[in-house]
C-alpha positions in Angstrom: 0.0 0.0 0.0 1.0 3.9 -1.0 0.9 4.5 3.3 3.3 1.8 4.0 6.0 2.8 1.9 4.6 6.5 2.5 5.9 5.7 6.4 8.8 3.4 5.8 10.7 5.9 3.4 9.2 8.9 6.1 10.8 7.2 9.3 13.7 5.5 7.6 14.9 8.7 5.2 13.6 12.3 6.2 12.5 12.0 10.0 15.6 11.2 10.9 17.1 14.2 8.7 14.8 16.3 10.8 15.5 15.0 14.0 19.0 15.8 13.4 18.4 19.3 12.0 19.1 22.6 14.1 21.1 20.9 16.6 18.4 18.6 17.2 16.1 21.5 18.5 12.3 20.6 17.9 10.9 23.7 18.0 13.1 25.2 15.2 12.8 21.7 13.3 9.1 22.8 13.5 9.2 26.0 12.5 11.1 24.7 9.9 8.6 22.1 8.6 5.8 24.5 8.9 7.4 27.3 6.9 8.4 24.6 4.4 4.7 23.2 4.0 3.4 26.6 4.0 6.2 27.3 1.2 5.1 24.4 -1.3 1.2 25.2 -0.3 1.8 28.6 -2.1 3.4 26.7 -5.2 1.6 24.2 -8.3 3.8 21.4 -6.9 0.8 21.0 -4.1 -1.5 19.4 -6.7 1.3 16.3 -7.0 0.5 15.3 -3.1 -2.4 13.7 -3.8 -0.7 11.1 -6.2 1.1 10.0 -3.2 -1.3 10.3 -0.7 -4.9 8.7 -0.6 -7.4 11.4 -0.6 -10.0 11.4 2.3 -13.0 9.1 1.3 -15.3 8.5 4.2 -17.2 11.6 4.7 -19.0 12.5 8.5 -21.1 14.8 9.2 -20.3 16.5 12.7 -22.2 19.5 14.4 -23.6 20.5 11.1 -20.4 20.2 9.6 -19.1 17.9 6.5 -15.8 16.6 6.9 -14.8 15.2 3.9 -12.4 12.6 5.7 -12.1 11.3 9.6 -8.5 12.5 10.2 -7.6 16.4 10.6 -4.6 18.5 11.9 -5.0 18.7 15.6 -4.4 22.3 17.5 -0.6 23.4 17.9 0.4 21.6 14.8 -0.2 25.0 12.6 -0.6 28.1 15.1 -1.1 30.5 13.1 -2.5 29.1 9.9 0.7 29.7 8.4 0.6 26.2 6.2 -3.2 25.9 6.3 -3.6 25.9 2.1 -1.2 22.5 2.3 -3.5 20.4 5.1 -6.3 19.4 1.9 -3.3 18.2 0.0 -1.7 15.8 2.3 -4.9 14.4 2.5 -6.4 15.5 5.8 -10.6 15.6 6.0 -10.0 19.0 8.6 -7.8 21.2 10.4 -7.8 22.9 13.3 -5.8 25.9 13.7 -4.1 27.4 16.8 -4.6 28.2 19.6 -4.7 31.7 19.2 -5.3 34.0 21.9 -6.7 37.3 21.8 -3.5 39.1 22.3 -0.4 38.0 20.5 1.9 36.6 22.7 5.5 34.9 23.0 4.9 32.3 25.3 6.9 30.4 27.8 11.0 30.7 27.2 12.6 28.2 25.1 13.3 25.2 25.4 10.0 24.4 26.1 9.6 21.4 23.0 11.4 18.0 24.1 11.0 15.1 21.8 11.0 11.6 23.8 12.1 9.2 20.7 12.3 6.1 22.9 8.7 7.2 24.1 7.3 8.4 20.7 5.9 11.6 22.5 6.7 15.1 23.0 6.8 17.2 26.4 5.7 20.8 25.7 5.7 23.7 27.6 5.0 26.6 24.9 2.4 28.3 26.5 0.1 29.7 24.0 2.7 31.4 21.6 1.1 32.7 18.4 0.6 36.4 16.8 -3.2 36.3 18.0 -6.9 35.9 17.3 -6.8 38.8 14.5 -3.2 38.1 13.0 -4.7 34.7 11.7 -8.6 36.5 10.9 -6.9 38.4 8.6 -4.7 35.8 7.3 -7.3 33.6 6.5 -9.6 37.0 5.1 -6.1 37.7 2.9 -7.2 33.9 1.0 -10.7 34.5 1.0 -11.6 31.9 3.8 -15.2 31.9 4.9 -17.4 29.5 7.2 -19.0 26.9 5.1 -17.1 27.7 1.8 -14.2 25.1 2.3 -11.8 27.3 0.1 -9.0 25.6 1.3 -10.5 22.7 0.6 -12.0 21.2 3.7 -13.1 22.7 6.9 -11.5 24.6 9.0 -11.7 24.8 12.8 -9.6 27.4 15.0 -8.6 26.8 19.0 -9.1 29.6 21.2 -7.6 30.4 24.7 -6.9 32.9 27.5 -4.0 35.4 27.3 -1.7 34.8 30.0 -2.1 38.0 31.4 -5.7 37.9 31.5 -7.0 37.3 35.0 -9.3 34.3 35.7 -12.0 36.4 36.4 -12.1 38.2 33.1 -11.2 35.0 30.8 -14.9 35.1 29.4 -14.6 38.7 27.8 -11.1 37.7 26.5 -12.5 34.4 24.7 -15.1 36.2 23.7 -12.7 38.7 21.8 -11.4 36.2 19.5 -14.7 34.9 18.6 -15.3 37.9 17.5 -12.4 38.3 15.6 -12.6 34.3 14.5 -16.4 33.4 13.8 -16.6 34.6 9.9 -13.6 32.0 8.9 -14.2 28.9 11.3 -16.3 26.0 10.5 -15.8 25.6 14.4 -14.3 27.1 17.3 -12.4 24.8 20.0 -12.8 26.4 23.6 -9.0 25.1 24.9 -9.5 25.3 28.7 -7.7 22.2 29.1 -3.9 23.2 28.2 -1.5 22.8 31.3 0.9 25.2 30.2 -1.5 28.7 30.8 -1.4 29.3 34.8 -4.4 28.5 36.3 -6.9 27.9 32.7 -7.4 24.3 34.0 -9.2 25.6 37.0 -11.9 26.9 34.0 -12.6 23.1 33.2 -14.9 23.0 36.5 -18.1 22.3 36.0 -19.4 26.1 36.8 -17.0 28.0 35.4 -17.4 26.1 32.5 -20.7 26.6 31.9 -20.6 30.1 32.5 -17.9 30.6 29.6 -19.5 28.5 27.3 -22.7 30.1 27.6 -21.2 33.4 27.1 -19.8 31.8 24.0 -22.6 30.1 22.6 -25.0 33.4 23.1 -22.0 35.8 21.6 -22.1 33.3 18.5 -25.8 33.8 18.1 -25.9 37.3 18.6 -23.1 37.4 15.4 -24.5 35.3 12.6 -27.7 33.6 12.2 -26.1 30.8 11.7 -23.7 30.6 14.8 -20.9 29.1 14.9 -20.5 26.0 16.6 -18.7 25.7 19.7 -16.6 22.4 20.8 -14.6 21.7 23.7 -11.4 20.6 24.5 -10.5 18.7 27.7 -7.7 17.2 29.6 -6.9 13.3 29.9 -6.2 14.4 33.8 -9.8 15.1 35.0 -11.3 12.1 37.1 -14.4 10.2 36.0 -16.4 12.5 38.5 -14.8 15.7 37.0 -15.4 14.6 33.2 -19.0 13.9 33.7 -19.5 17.1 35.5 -17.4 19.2 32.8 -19.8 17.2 30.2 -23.3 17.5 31.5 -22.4 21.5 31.7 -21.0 22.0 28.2 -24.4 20.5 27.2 -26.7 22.3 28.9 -24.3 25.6 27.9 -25.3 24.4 24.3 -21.9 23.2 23.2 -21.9 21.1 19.9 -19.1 19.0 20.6 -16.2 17.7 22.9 -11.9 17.2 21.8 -10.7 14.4 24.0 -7.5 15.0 24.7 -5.4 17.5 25.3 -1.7 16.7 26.9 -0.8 15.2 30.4 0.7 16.1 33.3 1.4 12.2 34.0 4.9 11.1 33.0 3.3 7.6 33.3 4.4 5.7 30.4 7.7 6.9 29.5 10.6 5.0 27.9 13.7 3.7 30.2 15.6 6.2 27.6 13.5 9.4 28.3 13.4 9.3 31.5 15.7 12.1 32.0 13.0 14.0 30.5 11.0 13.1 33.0 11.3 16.3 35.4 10.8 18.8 32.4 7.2 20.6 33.3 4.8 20.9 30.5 2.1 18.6 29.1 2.7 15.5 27.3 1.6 13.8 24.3 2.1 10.8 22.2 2.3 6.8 22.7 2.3 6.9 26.3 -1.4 8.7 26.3 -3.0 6.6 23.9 -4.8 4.4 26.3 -6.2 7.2 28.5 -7.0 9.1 25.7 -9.3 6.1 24.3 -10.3 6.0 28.5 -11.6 9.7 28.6 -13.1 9.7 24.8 -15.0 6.7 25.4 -16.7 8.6 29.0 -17.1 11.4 26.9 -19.1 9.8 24.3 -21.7 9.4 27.5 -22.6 13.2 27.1 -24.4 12.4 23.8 -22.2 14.8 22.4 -20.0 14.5 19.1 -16.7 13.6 20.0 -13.3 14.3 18.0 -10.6 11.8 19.4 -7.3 13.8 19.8 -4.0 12.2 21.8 -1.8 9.3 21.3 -2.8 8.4 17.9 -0.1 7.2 16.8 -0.7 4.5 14.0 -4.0 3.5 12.0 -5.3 1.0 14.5 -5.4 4.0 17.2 -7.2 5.8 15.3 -9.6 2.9 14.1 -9.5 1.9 18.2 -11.1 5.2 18.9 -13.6 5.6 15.3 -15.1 2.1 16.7 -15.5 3.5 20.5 -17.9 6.1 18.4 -15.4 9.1 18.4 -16.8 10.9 15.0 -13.2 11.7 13.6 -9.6 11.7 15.0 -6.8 14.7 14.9 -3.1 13.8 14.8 0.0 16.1 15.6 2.6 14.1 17.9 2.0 11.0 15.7 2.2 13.3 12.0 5.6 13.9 13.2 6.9 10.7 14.1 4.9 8.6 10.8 4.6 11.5 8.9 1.5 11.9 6.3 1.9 7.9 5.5 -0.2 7.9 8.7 -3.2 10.3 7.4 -2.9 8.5 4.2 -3.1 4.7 6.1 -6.0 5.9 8.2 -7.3 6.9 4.4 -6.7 3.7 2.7 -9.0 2.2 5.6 -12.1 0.0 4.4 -15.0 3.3 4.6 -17.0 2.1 7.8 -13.8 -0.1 9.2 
């Protein structure tokens, strides 16, 4: 199959090129890649990718919204929306942009990207670093990108969170900004409350806080468009049972259309003999060692009765098949597009439609 050799000649060839690149910094290797994709997405040699890679073929409909395919471009992966015209081509049904905050911000000093390669994770601790909410509205204005029009060529969702220097108590207005500057170009907005690298945002995930913002969200959006813009949320793998169900039941009743299962982990459960001197490095992290708690918390969340998009530790096509047969309506990759490259999107692709 095109994905086998797509991820053999990926993990045998150019990821370890990359690893090796920049002194072995992730973070530049990253901004590396993503300048690069967003490079070729501005050139004719785009319309080649899809010879390579299997074009999404197993449409869903979720909150009102067609993906095309079950596999998009998790948060963090593209920021800023700097490669967002290349995501269609490497074959991805969606992609979800940011986060973006409502002030631009630099974000946690560097390092703050470790890559655990025994592990097949990351540990990050970038803290919300992106040009903010209207840097990528008028990115995304400058190609003509409206909700519902897929002019990139599928949907496209954007992650929101809190500045850092926005106190707790004011975290609704400041969300509420960048839906204002966001809702004309996103299919979606992801409400990211669950990121452990903001001081204090996971304290929003509680159960009244989190209704509150999420009403304030939900009405905003009506008050904007007739058509309002659907609001998901995205939690942490951390939260107890007790916790989820509570977060769950109040996103529903606040009118939310959908939940993200996960975001990163504080746990350092999981981690290989050869990372563990990564161990002690704060941030969240993602990967292999979250896969089974990711599956864990997506399969409570499905309890809501809410659409679910599985995202964390989907690493390889039977993750992300594990999680479409728990009832998850589509899957979002970053940490496992970077250690299997697009032969992943495309094997997850090349799956039977229906699995």
């Amino acid at each position: 199959m095109r994905s086998a050799a797509l991820t053999a000649g990926y993990e045998a060839v150019i990821r370890p090129v990359l690893f090796r690149s920049f002194r072995g910094d992730p973070e530049r290797v990253h901004e590396a890649m993503i300048t690069a994709l967003a490079a070729v997405g501005e050139t004719g040699w785009a319309r080649l990718a899809p010879l390579l890679i299997s074009p999404p073929h197993d449409p869903v409909t979720v909150a009102g919204i067609r993906l095309p395919g079950r596999v998009g471009v998790a948060a963090g992966l593209d920021k800023d929306g700097v490669a967002a015209k290349i995501w269609a081509r490497l074959g991805f049904g969606f992609a979800e942009l940011g986060t973006v905050t409502a002030n631009p911000q630099p974000g946690n000093p560097r390092p703050r990207l470790f890559r655990l390669t025994s592990t097949h994770g990351l540990i990050n601790r970038m803290g919300f670093n992106n040009q903010g909410a209207q840097a990528l509205a008028d990115r995304l204005a400058g190609w003509g990108v409206r909700r519902g029009e897929n002019t990139l060529g599928i949907p496209v969702g954007i992650s929101i969170g809190k500045t850092k220097t926005t106190a707790l108590d004011e975290a609704v207005d400041d969300y509420i900004r960048s839906m204002r500057a966001l809702h004309t170009h996103a299919d979606y907005l992801a409400v990211n409350v669950s990121s452990p690298n903001t001081p204090g945002l996971r304290s929003l995930q509680s159960k009244t806080e989190i209704f509150e913002l999420v009403s304030a969200l939900v009405a905003t959006a009506a008050d904007l468009d007739p058509t309002p813009v659907p609001v998901f949320v995205k939690v942490a793998p951390d939260l107890s049972d007790e916790a989820l169900d509570e977060l769950s039941q109040a996103v529903v009743d606040a009118g939310a259309s959908g939940l993200i299962a996960t975001n990163t982990t504080v746990s350092r459960e999981g981690i290989a003999r050869g990372d563990q001197g990564y161990a002690r490095q704060t941030g969240g992290m993602s990967g292999a060692a979250l896969t089974l708690r990711s599956r864990q918390v997506v399969a409570r969340a499905l309890r809501s009765g809410l659409p679910v998009i599985a995202s964390g530790g989907i690493m390889t096509v039977a993750d992300a098949r594990a999680m479409l047969d728990l009832g998850a309506a589509a899957v979002q990759v970053y940490t496992g597009f970077i250690y299997r490259g697009p032969g992943l999107v495309a094997g997850i692709n090349d799956a039977p439609v229906g699995w």
